[in-house]
KOLKENU-773528 format. One line per 8 residues: number of its first residue (from 0); their letters; for each residue y, x, z of N, C-alpha, C, O. Coordinates in Angstrom, 1 decimal. Each point is the difference from the previous one (the first is absolute). Layout:
NUM> A> Y:X:Z:Y:X:Z:Y:X:Z:Y:X:Z; ...
REM end
This chain:
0> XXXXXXXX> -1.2:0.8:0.0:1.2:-0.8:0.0:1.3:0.9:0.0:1.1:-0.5:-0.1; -1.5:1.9:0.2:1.2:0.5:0.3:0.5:0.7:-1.1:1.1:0.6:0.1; -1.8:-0.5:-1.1:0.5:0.6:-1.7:0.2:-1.6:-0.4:0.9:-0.1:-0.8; -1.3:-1.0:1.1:0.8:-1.3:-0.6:1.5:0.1:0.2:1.0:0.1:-0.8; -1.3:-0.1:2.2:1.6:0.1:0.8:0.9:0.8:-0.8:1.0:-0.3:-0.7; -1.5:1.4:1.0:1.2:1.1:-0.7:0.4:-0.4:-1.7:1.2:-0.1:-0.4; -2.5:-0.2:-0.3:0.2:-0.6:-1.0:1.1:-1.1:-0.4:0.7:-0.3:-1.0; -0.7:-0.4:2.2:0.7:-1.5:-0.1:1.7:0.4:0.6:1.0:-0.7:-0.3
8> XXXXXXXX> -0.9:1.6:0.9:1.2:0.8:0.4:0.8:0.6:-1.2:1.2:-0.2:-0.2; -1.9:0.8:-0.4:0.5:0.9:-1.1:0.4:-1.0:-1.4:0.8:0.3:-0.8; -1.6:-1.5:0.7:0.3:-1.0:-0.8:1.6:-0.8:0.8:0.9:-0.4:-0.7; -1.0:0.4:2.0:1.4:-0.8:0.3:0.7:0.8:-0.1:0.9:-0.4:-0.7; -0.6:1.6:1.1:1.4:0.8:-0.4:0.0:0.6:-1.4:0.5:1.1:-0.1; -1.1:-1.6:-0.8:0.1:0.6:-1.5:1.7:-0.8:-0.8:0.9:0.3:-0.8; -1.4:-1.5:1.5:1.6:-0.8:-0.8:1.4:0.7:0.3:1.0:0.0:-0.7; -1.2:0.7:2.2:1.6:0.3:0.6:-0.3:1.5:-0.8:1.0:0.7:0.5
16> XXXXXXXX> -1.5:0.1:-1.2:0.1:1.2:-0.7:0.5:0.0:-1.4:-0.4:-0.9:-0.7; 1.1:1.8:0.1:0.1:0.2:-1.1:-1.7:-0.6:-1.1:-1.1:0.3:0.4; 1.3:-1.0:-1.6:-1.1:-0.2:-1.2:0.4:0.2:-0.9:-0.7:-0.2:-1.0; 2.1:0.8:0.8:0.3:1.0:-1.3:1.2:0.4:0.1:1.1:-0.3:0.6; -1.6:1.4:-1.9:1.4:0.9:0.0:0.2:0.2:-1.2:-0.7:0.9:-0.5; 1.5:-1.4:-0.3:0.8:0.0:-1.7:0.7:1.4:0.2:0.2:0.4:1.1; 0.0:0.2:-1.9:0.6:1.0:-0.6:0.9:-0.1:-1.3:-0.6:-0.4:-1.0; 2.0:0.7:1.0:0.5:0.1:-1.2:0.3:1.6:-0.6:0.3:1.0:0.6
24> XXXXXXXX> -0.6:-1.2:-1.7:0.4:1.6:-0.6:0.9:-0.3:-1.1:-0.2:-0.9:-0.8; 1.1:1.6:0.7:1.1:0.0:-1.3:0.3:1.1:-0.3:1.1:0.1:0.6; -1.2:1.2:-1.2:-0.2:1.3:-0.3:-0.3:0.8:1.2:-1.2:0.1:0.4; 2.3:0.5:0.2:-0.1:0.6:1.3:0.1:-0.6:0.9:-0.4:0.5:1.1; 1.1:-1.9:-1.1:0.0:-1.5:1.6:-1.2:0.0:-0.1:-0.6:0.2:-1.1; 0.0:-0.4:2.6:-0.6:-0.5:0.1:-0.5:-1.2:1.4:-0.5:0.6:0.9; 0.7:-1.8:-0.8:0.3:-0.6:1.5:-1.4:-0.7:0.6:-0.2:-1.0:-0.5; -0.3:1.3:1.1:-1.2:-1.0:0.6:0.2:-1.1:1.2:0.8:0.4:0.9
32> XXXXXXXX> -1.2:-1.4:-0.7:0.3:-0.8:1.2:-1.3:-0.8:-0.1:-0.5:-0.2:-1.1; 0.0:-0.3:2.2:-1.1:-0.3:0.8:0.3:-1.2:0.4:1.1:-0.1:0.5; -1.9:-1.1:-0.6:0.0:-1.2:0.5:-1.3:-0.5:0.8:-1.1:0.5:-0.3; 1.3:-1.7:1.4:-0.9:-0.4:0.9:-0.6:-1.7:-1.4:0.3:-0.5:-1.0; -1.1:0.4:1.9:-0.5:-2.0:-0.7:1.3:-0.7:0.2:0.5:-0.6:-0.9; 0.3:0.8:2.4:0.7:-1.0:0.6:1.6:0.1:-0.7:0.9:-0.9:0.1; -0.7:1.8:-0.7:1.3:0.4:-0.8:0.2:-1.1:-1.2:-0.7:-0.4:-1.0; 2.4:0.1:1.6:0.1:-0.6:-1.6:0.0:0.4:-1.5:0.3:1.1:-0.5
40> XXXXXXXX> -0.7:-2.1:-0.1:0.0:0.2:-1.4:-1.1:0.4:-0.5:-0.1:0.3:-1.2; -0.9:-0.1:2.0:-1.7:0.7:-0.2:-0.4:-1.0:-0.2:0.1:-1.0:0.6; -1.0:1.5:-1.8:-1.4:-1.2:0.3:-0.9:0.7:-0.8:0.2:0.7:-1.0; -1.7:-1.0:1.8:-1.3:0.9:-0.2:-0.9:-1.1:-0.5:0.5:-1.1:-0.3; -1.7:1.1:0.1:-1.3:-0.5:-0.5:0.1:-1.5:0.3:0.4:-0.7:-1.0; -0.7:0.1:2.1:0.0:-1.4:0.2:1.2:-0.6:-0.1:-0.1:-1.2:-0.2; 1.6:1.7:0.4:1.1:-0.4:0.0:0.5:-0.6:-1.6:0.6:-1.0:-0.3; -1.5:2.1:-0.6:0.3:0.1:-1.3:-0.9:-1.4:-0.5:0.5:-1.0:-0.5
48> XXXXXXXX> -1.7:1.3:0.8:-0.9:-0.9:-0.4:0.0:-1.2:-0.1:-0.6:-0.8:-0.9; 1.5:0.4:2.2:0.2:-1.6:0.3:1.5:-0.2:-0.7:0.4:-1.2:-0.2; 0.4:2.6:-0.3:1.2:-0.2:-0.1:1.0:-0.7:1.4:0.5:-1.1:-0.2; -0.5:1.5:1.1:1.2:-0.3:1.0:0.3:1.2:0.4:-0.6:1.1:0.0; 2.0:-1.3:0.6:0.7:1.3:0.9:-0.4:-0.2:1.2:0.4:1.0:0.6; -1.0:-1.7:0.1:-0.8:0.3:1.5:-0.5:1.2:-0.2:-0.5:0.5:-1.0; 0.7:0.2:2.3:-0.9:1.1:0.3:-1.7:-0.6:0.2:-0.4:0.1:1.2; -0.5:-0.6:-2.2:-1.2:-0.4:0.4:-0.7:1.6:0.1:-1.1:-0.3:0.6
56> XXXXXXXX> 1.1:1.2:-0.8:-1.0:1.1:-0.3:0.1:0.8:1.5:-1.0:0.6:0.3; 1.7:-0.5:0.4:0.5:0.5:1.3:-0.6:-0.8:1.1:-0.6:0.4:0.9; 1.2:-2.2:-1.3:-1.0:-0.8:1.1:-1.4:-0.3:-0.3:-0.7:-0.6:0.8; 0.3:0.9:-2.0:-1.9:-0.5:-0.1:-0.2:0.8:0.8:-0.4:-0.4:1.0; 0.9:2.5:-1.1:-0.7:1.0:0.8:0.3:0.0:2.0:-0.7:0.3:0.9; 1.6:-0.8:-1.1:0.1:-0.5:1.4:-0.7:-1.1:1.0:-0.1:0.0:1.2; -0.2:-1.1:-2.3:-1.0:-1.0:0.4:-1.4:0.4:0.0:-0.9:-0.6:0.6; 0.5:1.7:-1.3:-1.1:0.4:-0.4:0.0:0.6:1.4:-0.9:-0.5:0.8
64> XXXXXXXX> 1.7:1.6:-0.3:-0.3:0.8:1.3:-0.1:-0.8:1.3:-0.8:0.1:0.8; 2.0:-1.3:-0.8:-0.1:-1.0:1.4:-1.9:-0.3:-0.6:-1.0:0.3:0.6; 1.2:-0.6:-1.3:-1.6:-1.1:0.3:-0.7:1.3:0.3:-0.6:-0.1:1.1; 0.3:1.6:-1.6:-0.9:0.8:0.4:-0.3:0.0:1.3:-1.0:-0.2:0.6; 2.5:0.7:-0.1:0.1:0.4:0.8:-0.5:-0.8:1.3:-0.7:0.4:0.9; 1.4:-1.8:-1.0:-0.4:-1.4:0.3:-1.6:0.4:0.6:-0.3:0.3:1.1; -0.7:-0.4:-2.3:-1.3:-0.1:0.1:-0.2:0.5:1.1:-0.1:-0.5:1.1; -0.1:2.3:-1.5:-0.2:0.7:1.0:0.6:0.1:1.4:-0.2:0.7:1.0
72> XXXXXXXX> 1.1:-1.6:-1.1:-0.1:-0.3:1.5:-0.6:-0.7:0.8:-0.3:0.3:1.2; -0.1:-1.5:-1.9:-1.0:-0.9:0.3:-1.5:0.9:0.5:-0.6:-0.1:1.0; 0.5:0.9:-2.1:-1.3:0.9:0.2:0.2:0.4:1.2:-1.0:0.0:0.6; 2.1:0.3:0.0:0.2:1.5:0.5:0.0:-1.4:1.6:-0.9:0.1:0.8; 1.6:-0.8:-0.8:-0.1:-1.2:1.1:-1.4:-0.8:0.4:-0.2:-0.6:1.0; -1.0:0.5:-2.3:-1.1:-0.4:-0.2:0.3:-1.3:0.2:-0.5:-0.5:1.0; 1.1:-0.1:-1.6:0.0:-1.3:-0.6:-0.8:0.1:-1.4:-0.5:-1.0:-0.4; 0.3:1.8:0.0:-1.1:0.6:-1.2:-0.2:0.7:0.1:0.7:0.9:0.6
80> XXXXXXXX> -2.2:-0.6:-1.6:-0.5:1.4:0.0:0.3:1.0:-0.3:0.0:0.1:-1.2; 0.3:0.8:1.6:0.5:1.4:-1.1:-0.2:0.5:-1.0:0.8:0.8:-0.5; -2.1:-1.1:0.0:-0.7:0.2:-1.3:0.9:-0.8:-1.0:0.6:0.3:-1.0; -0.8:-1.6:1.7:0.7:-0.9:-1.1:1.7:0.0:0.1:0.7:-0.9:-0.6; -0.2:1.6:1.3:1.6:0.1:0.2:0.6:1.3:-1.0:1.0:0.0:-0.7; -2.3:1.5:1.0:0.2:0.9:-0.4:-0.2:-1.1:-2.2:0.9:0.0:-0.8; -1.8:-0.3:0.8:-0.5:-0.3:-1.3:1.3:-1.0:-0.8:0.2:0.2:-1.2; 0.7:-1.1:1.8:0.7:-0.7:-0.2:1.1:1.0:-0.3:0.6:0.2:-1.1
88> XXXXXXXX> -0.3:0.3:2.0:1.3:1.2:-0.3:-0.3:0.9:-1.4:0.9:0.2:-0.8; -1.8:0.1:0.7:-0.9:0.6:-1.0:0.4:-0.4:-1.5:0.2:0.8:-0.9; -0.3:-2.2:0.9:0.1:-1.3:-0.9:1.4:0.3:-0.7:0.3:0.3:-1.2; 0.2:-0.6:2.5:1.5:0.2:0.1:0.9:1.3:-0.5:1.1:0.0:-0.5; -1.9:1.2:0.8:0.7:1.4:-0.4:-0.4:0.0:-1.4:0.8:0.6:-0.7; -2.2:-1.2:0.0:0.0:-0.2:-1.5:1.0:-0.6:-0.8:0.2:0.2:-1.2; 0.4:-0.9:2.0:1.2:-0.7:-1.1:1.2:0.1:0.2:0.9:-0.6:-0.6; -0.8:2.0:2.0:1.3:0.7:-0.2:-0.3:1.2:-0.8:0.9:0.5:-0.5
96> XXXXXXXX> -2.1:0.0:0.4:-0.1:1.1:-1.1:0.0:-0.2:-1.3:0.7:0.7:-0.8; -1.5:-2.0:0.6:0.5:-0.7:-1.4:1.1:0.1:-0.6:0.2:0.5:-1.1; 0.9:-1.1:2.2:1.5:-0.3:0.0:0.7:1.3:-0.2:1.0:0.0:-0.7; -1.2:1.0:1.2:0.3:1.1:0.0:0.4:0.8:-1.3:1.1:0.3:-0.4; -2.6:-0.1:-0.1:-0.6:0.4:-0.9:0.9:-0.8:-1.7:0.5:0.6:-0.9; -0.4:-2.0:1.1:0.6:-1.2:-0.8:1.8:0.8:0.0:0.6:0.1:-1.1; 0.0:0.3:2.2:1.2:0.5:0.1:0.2:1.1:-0.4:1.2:0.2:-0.4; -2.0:0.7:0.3:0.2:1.2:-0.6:-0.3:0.1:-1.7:0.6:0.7:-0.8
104> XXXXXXXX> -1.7:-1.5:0.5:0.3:-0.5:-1.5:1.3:-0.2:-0.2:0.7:0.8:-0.6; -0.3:-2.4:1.3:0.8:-0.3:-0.4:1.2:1.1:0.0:0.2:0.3:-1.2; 0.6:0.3:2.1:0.7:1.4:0.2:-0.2:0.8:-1.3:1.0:0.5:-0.6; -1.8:-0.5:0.2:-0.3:1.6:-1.5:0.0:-0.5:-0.9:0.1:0.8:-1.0; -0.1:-2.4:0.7:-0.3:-0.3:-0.8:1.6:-1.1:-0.9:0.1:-0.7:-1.0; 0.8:0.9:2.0:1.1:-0.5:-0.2:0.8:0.8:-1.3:0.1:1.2:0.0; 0.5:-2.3:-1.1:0.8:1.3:-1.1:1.1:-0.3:0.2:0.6:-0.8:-0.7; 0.3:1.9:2.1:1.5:-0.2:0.2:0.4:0.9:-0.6:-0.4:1.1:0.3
112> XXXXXXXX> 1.3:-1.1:-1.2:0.5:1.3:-0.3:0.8:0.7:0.1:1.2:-0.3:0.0; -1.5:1.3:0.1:0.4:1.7:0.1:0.0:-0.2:1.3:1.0:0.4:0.5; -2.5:-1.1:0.8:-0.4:0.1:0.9:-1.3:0.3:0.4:-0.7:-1.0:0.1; 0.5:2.0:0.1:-1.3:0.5:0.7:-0.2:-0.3:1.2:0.6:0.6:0.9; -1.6:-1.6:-0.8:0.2:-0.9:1.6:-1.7:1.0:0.5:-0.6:0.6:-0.8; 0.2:-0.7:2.0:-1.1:0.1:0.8:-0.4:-0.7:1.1:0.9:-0.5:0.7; -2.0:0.3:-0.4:-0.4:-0.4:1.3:0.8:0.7:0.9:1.0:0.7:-0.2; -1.4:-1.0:1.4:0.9:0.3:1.2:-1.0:0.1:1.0:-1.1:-0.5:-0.1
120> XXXXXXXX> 1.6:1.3:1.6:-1.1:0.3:1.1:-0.3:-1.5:0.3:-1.0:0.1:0.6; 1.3:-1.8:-0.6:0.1:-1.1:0.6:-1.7:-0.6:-0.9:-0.9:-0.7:0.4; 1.1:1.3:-1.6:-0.9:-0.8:-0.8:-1.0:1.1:0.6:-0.5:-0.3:1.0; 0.2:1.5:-1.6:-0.8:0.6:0.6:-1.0:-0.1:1.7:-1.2:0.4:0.2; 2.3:-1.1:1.0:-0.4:-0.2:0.8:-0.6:-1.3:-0.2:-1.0:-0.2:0.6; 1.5:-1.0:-1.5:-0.8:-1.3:0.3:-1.6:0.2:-0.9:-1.0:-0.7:0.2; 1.0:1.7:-1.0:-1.4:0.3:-0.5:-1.2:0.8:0.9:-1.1:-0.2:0.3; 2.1:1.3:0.2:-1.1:0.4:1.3:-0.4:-0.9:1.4:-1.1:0.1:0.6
128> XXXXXXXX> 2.1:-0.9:-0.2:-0.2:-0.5:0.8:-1.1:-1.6:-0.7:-1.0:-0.1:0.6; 1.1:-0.3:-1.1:-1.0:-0.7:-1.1:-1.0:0.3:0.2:-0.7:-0.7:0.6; 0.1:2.4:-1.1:-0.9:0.5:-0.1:-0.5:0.5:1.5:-1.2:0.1:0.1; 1.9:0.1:0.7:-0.9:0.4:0.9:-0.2:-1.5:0.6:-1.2:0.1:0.2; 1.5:-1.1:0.1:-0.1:-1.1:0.1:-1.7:-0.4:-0.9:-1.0:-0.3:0.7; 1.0:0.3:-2.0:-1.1:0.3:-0.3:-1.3:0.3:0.3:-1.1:-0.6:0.0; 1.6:2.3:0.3:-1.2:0.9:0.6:-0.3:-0.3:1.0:-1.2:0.2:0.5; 2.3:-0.9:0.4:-0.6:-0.5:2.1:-1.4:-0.7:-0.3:-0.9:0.3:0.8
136> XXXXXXXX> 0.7:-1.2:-1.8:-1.4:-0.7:0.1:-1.1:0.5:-0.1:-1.0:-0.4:0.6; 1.2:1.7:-1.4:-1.4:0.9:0.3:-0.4:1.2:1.0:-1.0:0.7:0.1; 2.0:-0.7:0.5:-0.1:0.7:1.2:-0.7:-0.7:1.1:0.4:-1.2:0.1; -1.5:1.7:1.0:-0.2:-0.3:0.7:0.7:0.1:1.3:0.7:0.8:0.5; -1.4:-2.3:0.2:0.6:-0.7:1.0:-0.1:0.9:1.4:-1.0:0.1:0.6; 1.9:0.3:-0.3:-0.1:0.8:1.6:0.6:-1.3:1.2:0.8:-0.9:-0.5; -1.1:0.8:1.9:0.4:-0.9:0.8:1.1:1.0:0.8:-0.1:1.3:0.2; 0.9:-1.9:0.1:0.9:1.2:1.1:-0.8:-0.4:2.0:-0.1:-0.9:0.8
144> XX> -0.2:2.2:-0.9:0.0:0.1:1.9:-1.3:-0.3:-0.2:-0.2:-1.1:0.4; -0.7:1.4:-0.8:-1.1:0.3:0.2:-1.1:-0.3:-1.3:-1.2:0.3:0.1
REM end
Protein backbone atom coordinates (compact mmCIF):
# COMPACT_ATOMS: atom_id res chain seq x y z
CA UNK A 1 0.00 0.00 0.00
CA UNK A 2 2.81 2.13 0.37
CA UNK A 3 4.23 2.41 -3.44
CA UNK A 4 0.20 2.99 -4.09
CA UNK A 5 0.36 5.81 -1.71
CA UNK A 6 3.37 7.36 -2.93
CA UNK A 7 2.06 6.75 -6.34
CA UNK A 8 -1.20 8.53 -5.63
CA UNK A 9 0.86 11.47 -4.00
CA UNK A 10 3.00 12.07 -6.86
CA UNK A 11 -0.23 12.04 -9.17
CA UNK A 12 -1.79 14.87 -6.84
CA UNK A 13 1.04 17.34 -6.91
CA UNK A 14 1.71 16.82 -10.69
CA UNK A 15 -1.14 19.57 -11.56
CA UNK A 16 0.63 22.37 -9.24
CA UNK A 17 4.07 21.70 -11.40
CA UNK A 18 5.18 22.97 -14.46
CA UNK A 19 3.67 20.40 -17.99
CA UNK A 20 5.53 22.47 -20.41
CA UNK A 21 7.87 24.56 -21.60
CA UNK A 22 7.57 26.36 -25.26
CA UNK A 23 10.64 27.87 -26.45
CA UNK A 24 10.87 30.73 -28.99
CA UNK A 25 13.89 31.10 -31.31
CA UNK A 26 14.27 33.98 -33.78
CA UNK A 27 18.02 33.99 -35.02
CA UNK A 28 19.99 34.70 -31.86
CA UNK A 29 16.51 35.47 -29.43
CA UNK A 30 15.78 33.06 -27.89
CA UNK A 31 12.83 33.08 -24.92
CA UNK A 32 11.44 29.96 -23.07
CA UNK A 33 8.46 30.11 -20.51
CA UNK A 34 6.88 27.21 -18.67
CA UNK A 35 3.27 26.74 -17.94
CA UNK A 36 1.15 24.66 -15.15
CA UNK A 37 -2.59 22.82 -16.27
CA UNK A 38 -4.10 25.59 -13.96
CA UNK A 39 -2.71 28.71 -16.07
CA UNK A 40 -4.67 30.72 -18.27
CA UNK A 41 -5.15 30.25 -21.84
CA UNK A 42 -3.76 26.50 -21.70
CA UNK A 43 -5.48 23.81 -22.83
CA UNK A 44 -4.25 20.13 -22.96
CA UNK A 45 -5.75 16.69 -24.21
CA UNK A 46 -9.34 16.54 -22.61
CA UNK A 47 -9.80 20.35 -22.47
CA UNK A 48 -9.22 20.15 -26.32
CA UNK A 49 -11.23 17.18 -26.87
CA UNK A 50 -14.37 18.28 -25.43
CA UNK A 51 -13.41 21.85 -26.69
CA UNK A 52 -13.96 24.01 -23.44
CA UNK A 53 -11.75 26.39 -21.53
CA UNK A 54 -12.35 24.57 -18.13
CA UNK A 55 -9.27 23.44 -16.67
CA UNK A 56 -10.81 19.60 -17.10
CA UNK A 57 -7.17 17.92 -17.55
CA UNK A 58 -5.77 19.25 -14.01
CA UNK A 59 -9.19 18.23 -12.18
CA UNK A 60 -9.66 14.47 -13.84
CA UNK A 61 -5.78 14.10 -12.26
CA UNK A 62 -6.84 15.38 -9.07
CA UNK A 63 -10.00 13.36 -8.81
CA UNK A 64 -8.12 10.54 -9.90
CA UNK A 65 -5.58 11.03 -6.74
CA UNK A 66 -8.64 12.00 -3.97
CA UNK A 67 -10.29 8.69 -4.99
CA UNK A 68 -6.70 6.80 -4.78
CA UNK A 69 -5.77 8.10 -2.19
CA UNK A 70 -9.42 7.87 -0.66
CA UNK A 71 -9.19 4.04 -1.22
CA UNK A 72 -6.20 3.39 0.55
CA UNK A 73 -7.33 4.80 3.31
CA UNK A 74 -10.14 2.83 3.66
CA UNK A 75 -7.53 -0.06 3.33
CA UNK A 76 -5.34 1.35 5.63
CA UNK A 77 -8.56 1.99 8.26
CA UNK A 78 -9.85 -1.71 7.21
CA UNK A 79 -13.07 -0.75 6.20
CA UNK A 80 -11.64 -2.88 3.24
CA UNK A 81 -9.21 -5.05 2.28
CA UNK A 82 -5.86 -3.99 1.30
CA UNK A 83 -5.49 -6.17 -1.49
CA UNK A 84 -8.48 -4.81 -2.89
CA UNK A 85 -7.72 -1.04 -1.92
CA UNK A 86 -4.02 -1.52 -3.04
CA UNK A 87 -5.72 -3.12 -6.53
CA UNK A 88 -8.27 -0.23 -6.91
CA UNK A 89 -5.61 2.48 -6.63
CA UNK A 90 -3.81 0.38 -9.13
CA UNK A 91 -6.86 0.79 -11.45
CA UNK A 92 -6.74 4.18 -10.83
CA UNK A 93 -2.83 4.96 -11.44
CA UNK A 94 -3.62 3.16 -14.99
CA UNK A 95 -5.59 5.99 -16.09
CA UNK A 96 -3.37 8.61 -14.67
CA UNK A 97 -0.56 6.95 -16.72
CA UNK A 98 -2.84 6.66 -19.63
CA UNK A 99 -3.58 10.39 -19.11
CA UNK A 100 -0.16 11.17 -18.80
CA UNK A 101 1.24 9.45 -21.47
CA UNK A 102 -2.16 11.07 -23.80
CA UNK A 103 -0.46 14.74 -22.55
CA UNK A 104 2.72 14.33 -23.68
CA UNK A 105 1.52 13.21 -27.22
CA UNK A 106 -0.63 15.72 -27.05
CA UNK A 107 2.51 18.38 -26.00
CA UNK A 108 4.87 17.10 -29.20
CA UNK A 109 2.51 16.84 -31.24
CA UNK A 110 1.07 20.43 -31.27
CA UNK A 111 2.05 22.58 -34.76
CA UNK A 112 2.73 26.15 -33.05
CA UNK A 113 4.87 27.88 -34.77
CA UNK A 114 8.29 28.77 -34.51
CA UNK A 115 7.49 26.92 -30.98
CA UNK A 116 9.28 24.11 -29.74
CA UNK A 117 7.10 23.06 -26.76
CA UNK A 118 8.14 19.91 -24.31
CA UNK A 119 6.82 17.99 -21.62
CA UNK A 120 7.47 19.28 -18.34
CA UNK A 121 8.75 17.70 -14.74
CA UNK A 122 4.43 17.81 -13.79
CA UNK A 123 3.64 15.38 -16.73
CA UNK A 124 6.46 13.26 -16.07
CA UNK A 125 5.45 12.97 -12.35
CA UNK A 126 1.72 12.08 -13.15
CA UNK A 127 3.20 9.07 -15.42
CA UNK A 128 5.52 7.82 -12.67
CA UNK A 129 3.27 8.23 -10.09
CA UNK A 130 0.58 6.23 -12.44
CA UNK A 131 3.07 3.74 -12.76
CA UNK A 132 4.18 3.02 -9.57
CA UNK A 133 0.64 3.00 -8.62
CA UNK A 134 0.52 0.20 -11.14
CA UNK A 135 3.38 -1.85 -9.91
CA UNK A 136 1.88 -1.64 -5.94
CA UNK A 137 -0.41 -4.59 -7.12
CA UNK A 138 2.31 -6.93 -7.69
CA UNK A 139 4.21 -6.43 -4.87
CA UNK A 140 3.73 -8.38 -2.01
CA UNK A 141 1.62 -7.80 0.97
CA UNK A 142 3.66 -7.06 4.31
CA UNK A 143 1.44 -6.44 7.72
CA UNK A 144 3.01 -3.58 9.86
CA UNK A 145 3.98 -4.70 13.69
CA UNK A 146 4.32 -8.02 13.32
Amino acid sequence: MLVAGAGMVLVAVSPFLNWVTGTVQAGSFSRSNSVKPFDEGIKFRLADLIDTTVKVDPIVVLVIAALGIALLALGLAGAMRARTATSLAGTLGGLALALGMMEIQYVSSQPWEGVKASAEVGIYLLVAGGALAIVSQFLPAKRLGG
